[in-house]
C-alpha positions as CSV (number, residue, x, y, z in Angstrom):
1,X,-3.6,2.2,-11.3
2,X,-3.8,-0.3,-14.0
3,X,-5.9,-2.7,-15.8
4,X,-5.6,-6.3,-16.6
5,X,-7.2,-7.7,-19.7
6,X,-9.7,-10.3,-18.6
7,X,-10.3,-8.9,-15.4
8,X,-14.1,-7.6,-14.5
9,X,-14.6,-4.3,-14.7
10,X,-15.5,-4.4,-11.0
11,X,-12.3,-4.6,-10.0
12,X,-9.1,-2.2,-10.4
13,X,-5.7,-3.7,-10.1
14,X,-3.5,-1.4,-8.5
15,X,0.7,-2.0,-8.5
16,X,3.1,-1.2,-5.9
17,X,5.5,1.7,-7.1
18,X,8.7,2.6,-5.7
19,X,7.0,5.5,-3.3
20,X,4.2,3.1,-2.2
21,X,6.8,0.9,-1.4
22,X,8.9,2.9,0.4
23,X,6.2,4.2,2.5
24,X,5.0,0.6,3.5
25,X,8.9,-0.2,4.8
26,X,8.8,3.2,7.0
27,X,5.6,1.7,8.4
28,X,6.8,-1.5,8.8
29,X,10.0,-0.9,10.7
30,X,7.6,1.6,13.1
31,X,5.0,-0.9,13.4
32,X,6.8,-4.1,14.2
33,X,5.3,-4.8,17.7
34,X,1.8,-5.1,16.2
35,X,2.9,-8.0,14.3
36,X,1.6,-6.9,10.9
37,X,3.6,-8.0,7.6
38,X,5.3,-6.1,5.5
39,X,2.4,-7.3,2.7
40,X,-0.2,-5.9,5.7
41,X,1.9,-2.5,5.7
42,X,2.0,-2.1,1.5
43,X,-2.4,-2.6,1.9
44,X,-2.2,0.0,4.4
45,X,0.1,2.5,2.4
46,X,-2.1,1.8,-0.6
47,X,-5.5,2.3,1.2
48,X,-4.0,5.8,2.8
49,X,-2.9,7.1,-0.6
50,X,-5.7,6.0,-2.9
51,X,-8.4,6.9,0.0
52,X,-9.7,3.3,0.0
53,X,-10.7,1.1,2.7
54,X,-9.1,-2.6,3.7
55,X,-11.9,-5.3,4.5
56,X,-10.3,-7.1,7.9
57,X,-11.0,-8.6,10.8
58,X,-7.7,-8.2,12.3
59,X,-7.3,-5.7,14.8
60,X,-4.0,-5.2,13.9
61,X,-5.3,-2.6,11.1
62,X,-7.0,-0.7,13.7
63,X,-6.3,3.4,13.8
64,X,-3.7,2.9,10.2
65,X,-6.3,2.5,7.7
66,X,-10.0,3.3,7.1
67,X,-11.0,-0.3,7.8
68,X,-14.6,-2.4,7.1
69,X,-15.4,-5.2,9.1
């Protein structure tokens, strides 16, 4: 994870690697009859492996990632 100067504290900016990345195209290629991008499948690879939750409304999300609504 990395930090930007500027940027509140509040907030971590975290960048796609090469295993993240790889991970979300292995999801995306399983996934594509929900519909969900490839940018939906790197939040959902980055939620899984940093344990964090994605704030949707899309139903899409459902069952992949720990999700708030």
């Amino acid at each position: 994870m990395g930090e930007l100067e500027g940027f509140p504290k509040v907030f971590e900016i975290i960048f796609t690697n090469k295993e993240i990345f790889n991970k979300a195209w292995i999801t995306f290629k399983k996934l594509l009859q929900r519909g969900l991008s490839f940018t939906d499948c790197v939040l959902i690879s980055l939620a899984n492996e940093y344990n964090l939750s994605i704030m949707t409304f899309d139903e899409g999300f459902k069952g992949l990632a720990n999700i708030i609504n």
